[in-house]
N, C-alpha and C positions, 0 to 999 in steps of 0.2 A: 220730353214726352210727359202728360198729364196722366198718370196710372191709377184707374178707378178700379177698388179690390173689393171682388166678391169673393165670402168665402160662402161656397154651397156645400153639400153633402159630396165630399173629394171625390174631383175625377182620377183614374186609373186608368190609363189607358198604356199599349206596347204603344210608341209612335215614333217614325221613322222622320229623319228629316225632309222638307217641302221648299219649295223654292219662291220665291218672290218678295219683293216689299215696293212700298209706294215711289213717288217718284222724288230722288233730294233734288235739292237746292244745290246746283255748283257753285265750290267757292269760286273766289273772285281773283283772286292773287297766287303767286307761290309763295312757300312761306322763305323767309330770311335766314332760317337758324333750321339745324335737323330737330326732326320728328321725334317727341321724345325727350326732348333735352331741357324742358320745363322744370325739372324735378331732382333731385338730388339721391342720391343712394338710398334706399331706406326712409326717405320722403314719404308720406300719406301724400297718395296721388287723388286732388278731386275730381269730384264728376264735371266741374265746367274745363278744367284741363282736358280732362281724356275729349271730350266734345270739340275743343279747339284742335288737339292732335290730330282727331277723326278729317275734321275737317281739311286743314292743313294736307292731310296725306292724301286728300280727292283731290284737293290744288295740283298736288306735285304728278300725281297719276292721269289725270287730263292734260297736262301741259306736256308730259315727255313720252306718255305710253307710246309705242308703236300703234296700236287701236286708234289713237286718237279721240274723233268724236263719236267713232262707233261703239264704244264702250257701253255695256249694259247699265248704269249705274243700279238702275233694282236689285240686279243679280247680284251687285259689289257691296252691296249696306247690306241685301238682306246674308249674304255669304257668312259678311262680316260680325252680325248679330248670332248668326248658324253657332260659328266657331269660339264665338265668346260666351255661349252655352254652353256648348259641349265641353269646352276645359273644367266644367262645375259638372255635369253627370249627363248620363247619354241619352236621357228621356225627357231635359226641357227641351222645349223649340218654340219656334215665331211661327207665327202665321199670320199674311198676308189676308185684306179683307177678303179677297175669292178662298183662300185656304180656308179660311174662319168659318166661314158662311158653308164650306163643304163640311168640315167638322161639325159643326153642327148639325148638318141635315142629316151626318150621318148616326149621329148617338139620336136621334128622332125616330130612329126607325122607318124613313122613306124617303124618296129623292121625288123627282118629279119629271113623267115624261108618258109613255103610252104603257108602262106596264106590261113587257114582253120578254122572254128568252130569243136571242138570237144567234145565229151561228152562219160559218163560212160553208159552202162547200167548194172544194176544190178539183184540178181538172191531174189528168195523167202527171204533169209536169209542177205538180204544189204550186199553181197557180189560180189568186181567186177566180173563181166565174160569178157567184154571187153570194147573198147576205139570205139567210132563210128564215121565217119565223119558226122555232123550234117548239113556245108553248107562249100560251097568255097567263095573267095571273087571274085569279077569281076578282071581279068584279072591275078590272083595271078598263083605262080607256079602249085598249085593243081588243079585249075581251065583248067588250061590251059593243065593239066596231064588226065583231065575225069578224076577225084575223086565225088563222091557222095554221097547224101545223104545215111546213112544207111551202107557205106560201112565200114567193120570192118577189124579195125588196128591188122594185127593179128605181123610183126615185123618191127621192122626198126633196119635196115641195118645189119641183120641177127640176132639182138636177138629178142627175144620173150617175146612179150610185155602184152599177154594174161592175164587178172587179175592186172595188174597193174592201178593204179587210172590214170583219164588224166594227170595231173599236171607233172605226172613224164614223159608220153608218151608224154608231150607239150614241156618239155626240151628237150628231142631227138630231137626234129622233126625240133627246132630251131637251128641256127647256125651260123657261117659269111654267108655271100654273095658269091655266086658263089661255094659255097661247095656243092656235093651230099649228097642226100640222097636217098636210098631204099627201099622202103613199099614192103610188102606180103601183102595183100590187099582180103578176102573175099566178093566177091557182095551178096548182100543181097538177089536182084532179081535174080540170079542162082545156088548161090552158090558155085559160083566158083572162084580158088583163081586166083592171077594174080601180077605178080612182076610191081611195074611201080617206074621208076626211074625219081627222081624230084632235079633239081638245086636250092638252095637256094636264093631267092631273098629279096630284099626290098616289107616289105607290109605295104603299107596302115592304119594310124587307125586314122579315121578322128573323130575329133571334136565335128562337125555335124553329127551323124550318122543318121539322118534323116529329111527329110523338104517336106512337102506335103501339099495340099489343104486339112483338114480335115472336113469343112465346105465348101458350096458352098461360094466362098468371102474368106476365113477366112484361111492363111495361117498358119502352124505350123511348128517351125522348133526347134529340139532339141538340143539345144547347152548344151551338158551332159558329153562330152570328156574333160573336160579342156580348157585352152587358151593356145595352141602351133603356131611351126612357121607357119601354114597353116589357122587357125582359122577366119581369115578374108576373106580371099580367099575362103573359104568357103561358109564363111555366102554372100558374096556379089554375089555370085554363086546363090546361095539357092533364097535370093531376086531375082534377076533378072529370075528365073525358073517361082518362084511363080505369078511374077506380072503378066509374060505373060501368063498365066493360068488365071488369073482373082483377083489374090489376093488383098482387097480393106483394109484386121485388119491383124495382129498379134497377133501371142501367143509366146513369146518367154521364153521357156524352157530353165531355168538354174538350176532346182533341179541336186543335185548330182554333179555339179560342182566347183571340190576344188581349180580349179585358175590356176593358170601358168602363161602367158609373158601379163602383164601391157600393153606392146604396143600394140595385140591385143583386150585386154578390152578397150581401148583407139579410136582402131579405126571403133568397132561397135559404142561404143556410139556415134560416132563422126557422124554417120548415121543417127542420129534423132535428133540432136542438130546444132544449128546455130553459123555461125563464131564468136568466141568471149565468149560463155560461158562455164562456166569450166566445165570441166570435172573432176578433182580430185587435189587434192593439195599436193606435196610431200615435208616433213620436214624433213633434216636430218641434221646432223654434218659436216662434210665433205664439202668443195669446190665442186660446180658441182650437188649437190644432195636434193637441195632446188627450187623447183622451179614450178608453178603454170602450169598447162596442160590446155591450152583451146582446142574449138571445132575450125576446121577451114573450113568449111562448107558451101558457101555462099546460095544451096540450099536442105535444109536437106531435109529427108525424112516426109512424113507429116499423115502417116497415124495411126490410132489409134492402139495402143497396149500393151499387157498385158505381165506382165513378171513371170513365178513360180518361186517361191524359196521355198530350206526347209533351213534345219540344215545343212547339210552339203552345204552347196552353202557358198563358202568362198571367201577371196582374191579378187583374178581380179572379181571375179563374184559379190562380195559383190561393187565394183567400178561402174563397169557400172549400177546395179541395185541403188546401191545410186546416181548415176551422173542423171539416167532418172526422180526419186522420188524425186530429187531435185528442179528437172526443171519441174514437173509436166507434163515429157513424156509421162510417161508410168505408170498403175496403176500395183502395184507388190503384189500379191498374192500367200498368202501360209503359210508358218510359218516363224520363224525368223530364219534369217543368221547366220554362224557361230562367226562371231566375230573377223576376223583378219587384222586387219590395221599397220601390219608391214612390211615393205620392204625388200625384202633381195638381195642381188647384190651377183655371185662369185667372188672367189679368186682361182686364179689359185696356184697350192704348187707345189714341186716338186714329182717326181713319179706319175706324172699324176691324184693327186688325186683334193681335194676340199672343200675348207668353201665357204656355202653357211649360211653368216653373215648380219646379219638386222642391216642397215645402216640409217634407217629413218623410217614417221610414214607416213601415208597418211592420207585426208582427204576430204569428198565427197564437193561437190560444198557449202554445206550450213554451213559448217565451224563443221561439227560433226566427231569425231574422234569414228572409229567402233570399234577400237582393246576389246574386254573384258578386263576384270581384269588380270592378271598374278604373283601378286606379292606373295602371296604365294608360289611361285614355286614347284606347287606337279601336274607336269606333267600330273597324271591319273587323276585328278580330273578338267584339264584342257580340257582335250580329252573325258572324258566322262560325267559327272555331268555338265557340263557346255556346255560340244560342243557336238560332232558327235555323242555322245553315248547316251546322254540326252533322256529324254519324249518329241519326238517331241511338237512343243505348241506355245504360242504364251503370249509374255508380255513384256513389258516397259521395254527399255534400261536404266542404271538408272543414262548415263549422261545428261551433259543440254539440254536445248530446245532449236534448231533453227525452224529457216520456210522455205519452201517451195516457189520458185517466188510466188506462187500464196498465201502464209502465213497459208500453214497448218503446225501444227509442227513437227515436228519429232527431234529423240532422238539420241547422240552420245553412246559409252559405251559398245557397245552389240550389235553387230552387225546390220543388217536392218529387222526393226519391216515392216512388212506389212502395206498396205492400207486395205487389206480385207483378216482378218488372215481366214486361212482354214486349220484344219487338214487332214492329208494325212490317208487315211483306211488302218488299221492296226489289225492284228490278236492275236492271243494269243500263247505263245510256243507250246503248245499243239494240237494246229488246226495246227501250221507250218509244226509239227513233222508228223502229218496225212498226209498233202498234201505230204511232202516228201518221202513219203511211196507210193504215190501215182504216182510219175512222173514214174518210173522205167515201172509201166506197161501201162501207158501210149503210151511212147517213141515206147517199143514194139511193141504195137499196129498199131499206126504211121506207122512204117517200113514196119509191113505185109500189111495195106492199101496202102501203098503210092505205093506196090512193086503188087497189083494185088492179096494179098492172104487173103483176108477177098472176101467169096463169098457175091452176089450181091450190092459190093459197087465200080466196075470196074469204076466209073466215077472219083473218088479221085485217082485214081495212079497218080504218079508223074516220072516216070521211063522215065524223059528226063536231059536235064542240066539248069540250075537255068536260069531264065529270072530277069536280074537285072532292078534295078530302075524303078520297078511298084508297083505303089496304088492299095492298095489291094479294091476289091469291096465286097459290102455285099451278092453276089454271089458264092465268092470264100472258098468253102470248110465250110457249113453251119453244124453246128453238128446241125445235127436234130433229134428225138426221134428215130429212127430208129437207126440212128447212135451210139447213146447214146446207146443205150438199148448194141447194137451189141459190145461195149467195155466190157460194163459189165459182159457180158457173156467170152468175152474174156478174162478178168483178173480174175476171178473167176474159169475156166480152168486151166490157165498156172502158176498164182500169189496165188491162196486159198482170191482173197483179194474181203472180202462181200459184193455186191451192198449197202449197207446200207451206206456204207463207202463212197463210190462215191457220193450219193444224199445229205450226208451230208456238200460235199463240190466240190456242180454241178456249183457252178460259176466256182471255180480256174479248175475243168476237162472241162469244155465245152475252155475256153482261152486256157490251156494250148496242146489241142490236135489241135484247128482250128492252135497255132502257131507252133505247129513241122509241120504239112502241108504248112501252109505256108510259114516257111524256107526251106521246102525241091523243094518248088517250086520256090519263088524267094527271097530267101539268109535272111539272120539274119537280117539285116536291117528291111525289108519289114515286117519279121515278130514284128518289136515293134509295128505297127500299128492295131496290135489286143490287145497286153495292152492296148495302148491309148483307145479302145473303153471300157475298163473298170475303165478307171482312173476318181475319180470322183472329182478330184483335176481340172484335163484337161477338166472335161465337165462343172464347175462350170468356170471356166476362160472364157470359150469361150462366157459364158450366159453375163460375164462380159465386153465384147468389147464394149455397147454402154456406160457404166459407164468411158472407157479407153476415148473415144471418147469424154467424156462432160469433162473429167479432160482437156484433151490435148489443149481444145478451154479455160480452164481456165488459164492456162498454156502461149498461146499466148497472149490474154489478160492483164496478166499482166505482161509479156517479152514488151507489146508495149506502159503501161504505164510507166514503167521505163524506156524507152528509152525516152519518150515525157519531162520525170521529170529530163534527164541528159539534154535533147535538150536544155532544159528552163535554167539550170545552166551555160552550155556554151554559152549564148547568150551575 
């Protein structure tokens, strides 16, 4: 393989492994001699060796397998490239031209297809009946087609899509750019069908999917997309919205973000810190890939602010949140990060594929190295027992102690421990399994309300087109007992499913019915901001801005005796 190396501004990314590779060449023979036996104890094994071995071993695995000639060979080399990664660390991987080509569209910040939410509804017995449009995006082809809420996908592009789960109706509906496609389309509010023909375009999938005044004062913006090529353009969007609305704090939302391009994590931090102090320090091997990232900033941003993290907040996210908690920016609240301080850069291969190869280590301002453990190398145990899959929680990273400018200390090892650990509200399998049982007649309900066919509740229809980019108010679409009662009766009708069932989980039905209203009124976005009023992560953060606010004056404090204590040595 002919390996052309870019080195760009390092990618970061969590990335789990993918499957496929191009198609080999089978050898010709079996070989004469085992597999292997080239080499002598303690031999420097070369690369056209190991290539002959590789080879040799698909001779002897095609001539004797039980499979035969049904053997996948893609799935066997790329397996085989998989595992020959991962004995080096658990974040290189291959990618396949289709993989490649998906990675990238997705650090682009858009895919390509009609630009729509879609969802199942299902029947008494968790069976689909159909694919529903839930919300369009602003300016996307479906948007732009009159597609709406509640309208049912009955084909695209003349098959019949009826019963089929979304997932599979969401790969239709995608495509290149500029290519058709053709819905049969059932409205909800008439019932009538309607062909509409939509061009495939670039959509949108921002970052930020949402940044609002949630307090009076008190900005929120959820950086929950990753870090792609758009991510700062975003956020500096978002800021400058906010400020002139009134915003004086910060809550900045990094739960659930697994990371992506460094030079966006790079240059939010770079918004609250001052010319001159790091930001993150990158250690590699290689020429080029060593090198100290300060802030260059001569008037940062100065206002107080708080940052969430859980478990899964990785990589770039675990940087900027170490870079603010180093510098006593910003107080970071929630559970602990995931734990990955490894760098990975692509390699471009031929056929268009890709290693994406950990080249170096990072480390936050205060000389802590975040990565976990990994030398076991048992992958599951690395992804679940330890990382994303773990008992959210919160405790000591168990490398050494650094400080804080301000000389609190914090720990390398294991990702970023909290200022003020919070666990996130969590249920049990079996209250999940009930709610889920739950949304199906919900949705339903939804529909007939938003469509005008729940008698005396005519003020909730929505039978217009989505109004984007509005904060929802505590006006908009209140379940109130009446309302509540009035579903009950409704699912109990159409569903057999017992009011009992409902009261016993009137939190998750009252959020989950004000938010299909509110998506149907203004778009998927608008509706997170009815989670947010149940998140008790997000409303203990906010209680926490004047504590962000006393760190941040400690923070200055001691940024301006150490400048007095260099003053005094240069004199």
């Amino acid at each position: 393989m002919n390996i052309r190396l870019t080195f760009a501004f390092v990618v970061i990314s969590l990335i789990f492994p993918a499957a496929a590779l191009g198609q080999v060449r089978n050898p010709a023979k079996t070989p004469e001699r085992p597999v292997g036996a080239r080499t002598a104890p303690g031999e420097v094994v070369k690369s056209q060796d190991i290539e002959t071995d590789v080879a040799e071993a698909l001779a002897v695995i095609e001539g004797n397998h039980v499979a035969g000639k049904k053997l996948d060979y893609n799935e066997i080399v790329k397996s085989s490239i998989d595992g020959m990664l991962h004995t080096l660390d658990p974040h290189s991987n291959y990618f396949d031209a289709k993989e490649f080509e998906q990675f990238r569209t997705d650090q682009s910040s858009r895919y390509f297809g009609i630009g729509a939410t879609i969802g199942d509804l299902r029947d008494t017995d968790g069976k689909v009946i159909a694919t529903y449009i839930r919300a369009t995006f602003e300016n996307a082809p479906a948007h732009r087609a009159g597609l709406r809420f509640g309208d049912k996908i009955v084909e695209v592009n003349g098959t019949n899509v009826l019963g089929k789960p979304f997932p599979d109706v969401r790969n239709m509906l995608r495509g290149p750019r500029g290519t058709p496609v053709k819905l049969l389309v059932e409205r909800h509010g008439t019932g009538k069908r309607e062909i509409v023909d939509i061009i495939r375009d670039a959509v949108p999938q921002p970052s930020i999917p949402e940044a609002y005044l949630i307090r009076p004062g008190v900005g929120y913006i959820s950086m929950t997309g990753g870090f792609n090529q758009t991510t700062y353009a975003e956020f500096a969007d978002a800021m400058k919205r906010l400020k002139a609305q009134g915003m004086r704090e910060l809550v900045l939302d990094l739960k659930n973000n697994g990371g992506g391009l460094v030079s966006q994590a790079y240059r939010v931090a770079n918004t609250f810190l001052s010319s001159g102090q790091t930001v993150f320090t990158q250690i590699g091997r290689l020429e080029g890939t060593s090198e100290n990232y300060r802030a260059e900033n001569a008037v940062p941003e100065t206002m107080p602010v708080v940052v969430l993290v859980n478990r899964n907040s990785a990589s770039a996210s675990e940087i900027l949140a170490g870079a603010l908690q180093d510098h006593d920016r910003a107080l970071i609240v929630g559970e602990n990060t995931f734990g990955k301080g490894l760098v990975q850069n692509p390699f471009l291969l031929d056929y268009g594929s890709m290693l994406l190869l950990t080249i170096a280590k990072y480390k936050t301002p205060s000389g802590r190295v975040i990565q976990r453990d990994y030398s076991d190398g048992n992958l599951y145990d690395y992804y679940t027992n330890g990382g994303i899959g773990s008992e959210p929680g919160v405790e000591t990273p168990t490398g050494e102690e650094a400080k804080t400018d301000a000389g609190r200390p914090v720990y390398g090892g294991g990702g970023i421990k909290p200022d003020v650990p919070l666990k996130a509200d969590t249920i049990t399998v079996e209250q999940a399994r009930a709610q889920a049982k739950l949304a199906d007649p919900i949705f339903a309900f939804a529909m007939d309300l938003a469509y005008g066919k729940i008698k005396g509740f005519e003020n909730y229809m929505v039978d217009r087109p989505i109004t984007f980019n509005y904060d929802i108010k505590a006006s908009d679409f209140p379940v109130t007992e009446q309302l509540y009662s009035a579903l009950k009766q409704y699912a109990a009708a159409k569903y057999k499913t017992p009011a009992a069932q409902f009261d016993r989980d009137r939190r998750f039905v009252e959020r989950t019915l004000r938010s299909e209203l509110v998506t149907a009124a203004y778009g998927t976005t608008s509706s997170l901001q009815v989670f947010n009023e149940f998140d008790t992560q997000l409303s203990k953060a906010i209680e926490l801005v004047p504590q962000a606010k006393q760190l941040a004056i400690e923070g200055q404090r001691a940024k301006a005796n150490a400048a007095r204590i260099q003053s005094d040595i240069n004199r």
